[in-house]
C-alpha positions as CSV (number, residue, x, y, z in Angstrom):
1,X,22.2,0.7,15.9
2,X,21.7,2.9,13.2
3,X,18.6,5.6,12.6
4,X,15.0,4.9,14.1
5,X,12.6,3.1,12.2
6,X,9.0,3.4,12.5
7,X,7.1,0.7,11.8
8,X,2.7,0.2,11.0
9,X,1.7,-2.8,12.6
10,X,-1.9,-4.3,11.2
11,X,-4.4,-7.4,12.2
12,X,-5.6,-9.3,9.7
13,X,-9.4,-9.0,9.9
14,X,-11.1,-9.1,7.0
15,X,-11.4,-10.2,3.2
16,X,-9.2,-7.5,1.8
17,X,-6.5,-7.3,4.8
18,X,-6.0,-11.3,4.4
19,X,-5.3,-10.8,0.9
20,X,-2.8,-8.1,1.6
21,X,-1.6,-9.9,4.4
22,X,-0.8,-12.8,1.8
23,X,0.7,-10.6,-0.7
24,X,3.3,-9.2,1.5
25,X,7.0,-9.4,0.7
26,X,10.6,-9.5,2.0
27,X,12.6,-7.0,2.5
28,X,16.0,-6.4,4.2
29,X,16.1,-4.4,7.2
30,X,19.9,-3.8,8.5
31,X,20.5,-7.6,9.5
32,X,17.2,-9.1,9.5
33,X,14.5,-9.8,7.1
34,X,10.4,-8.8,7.5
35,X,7.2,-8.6,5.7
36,X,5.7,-5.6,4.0
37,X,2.9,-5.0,2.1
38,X,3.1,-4.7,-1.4
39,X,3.2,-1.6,-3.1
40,X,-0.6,-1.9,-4.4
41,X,-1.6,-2.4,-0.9
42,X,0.2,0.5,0.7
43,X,-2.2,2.8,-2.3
44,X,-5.3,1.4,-1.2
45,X,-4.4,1.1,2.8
46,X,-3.6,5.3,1.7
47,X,-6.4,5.9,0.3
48,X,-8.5,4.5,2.7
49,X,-7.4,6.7,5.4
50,X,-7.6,9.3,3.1
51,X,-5.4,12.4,4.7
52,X,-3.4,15.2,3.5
53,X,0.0,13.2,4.1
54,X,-1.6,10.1,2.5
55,X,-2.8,11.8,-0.7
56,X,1.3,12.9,-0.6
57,X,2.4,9.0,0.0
58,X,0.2,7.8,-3.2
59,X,1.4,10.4,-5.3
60,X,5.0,9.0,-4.4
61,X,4.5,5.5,-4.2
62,X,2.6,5.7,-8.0
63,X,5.6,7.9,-9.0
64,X,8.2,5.6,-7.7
65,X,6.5,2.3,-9.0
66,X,5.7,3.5,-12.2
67,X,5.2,0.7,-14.7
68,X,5.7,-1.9,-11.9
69,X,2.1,-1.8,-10.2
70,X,-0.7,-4.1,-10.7
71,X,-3.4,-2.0,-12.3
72,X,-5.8,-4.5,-12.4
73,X,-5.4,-5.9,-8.8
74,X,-5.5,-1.7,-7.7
75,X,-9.1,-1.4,-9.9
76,X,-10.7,-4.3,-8.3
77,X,-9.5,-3.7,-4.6
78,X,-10.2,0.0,-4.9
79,X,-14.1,-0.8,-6.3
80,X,-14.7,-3.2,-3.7
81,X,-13.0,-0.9,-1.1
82,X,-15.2,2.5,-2.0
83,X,-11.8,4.1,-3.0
84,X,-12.0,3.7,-6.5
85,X,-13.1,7.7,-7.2
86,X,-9.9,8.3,-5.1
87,X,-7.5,5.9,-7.1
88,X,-8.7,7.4,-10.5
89,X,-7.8,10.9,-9.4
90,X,-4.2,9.9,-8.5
91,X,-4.0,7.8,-12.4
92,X,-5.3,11.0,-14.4
């Protein structure tokens, strides 16, 4: 048993969702393993939608993976996403 998760499920459409598709890790979730995006992925999906609660996630998610994301991989996505305005306000 144990507390409720909830869980985003996505479809793998297009250039961009394939790649974060691929990317995705492991993680351990009580007895069984599953895929998540990676950290870099979760920012751009974020800033893509582009909400109130989002704008709160990235701010946590950059916080939390300080030093550990992939800068370069976040640049390009976010320019060939049209987020890249948004992902520069969060780096100031």
């Amino acid at each position: 048993k144990g507390l409720p998760v909830q869980v985003d499920l996505f479809f793998a459409r297009g250039d961009y969702q394939v790649k974060a598709f691929e990317r995705a890790v492991e993680v351990k979730l009580g007895r069984r393993r599953i895929r998540v995006i990676a950290p870099e992925d979760l920012v751009l999906y974020k800033l893509l939608a582009d909400r109130p609660i989002d704008h709160l996630d990235v701010r946590a998610i950059m916080e939390e993976q300080k030093g550990r994301l992939d800068r370069r991989y976040l640049a390009s996505w976010a320019k060939q996403l049209g987020v890249e305005k948004r992902l520069k306000a969060f780096s100031a």
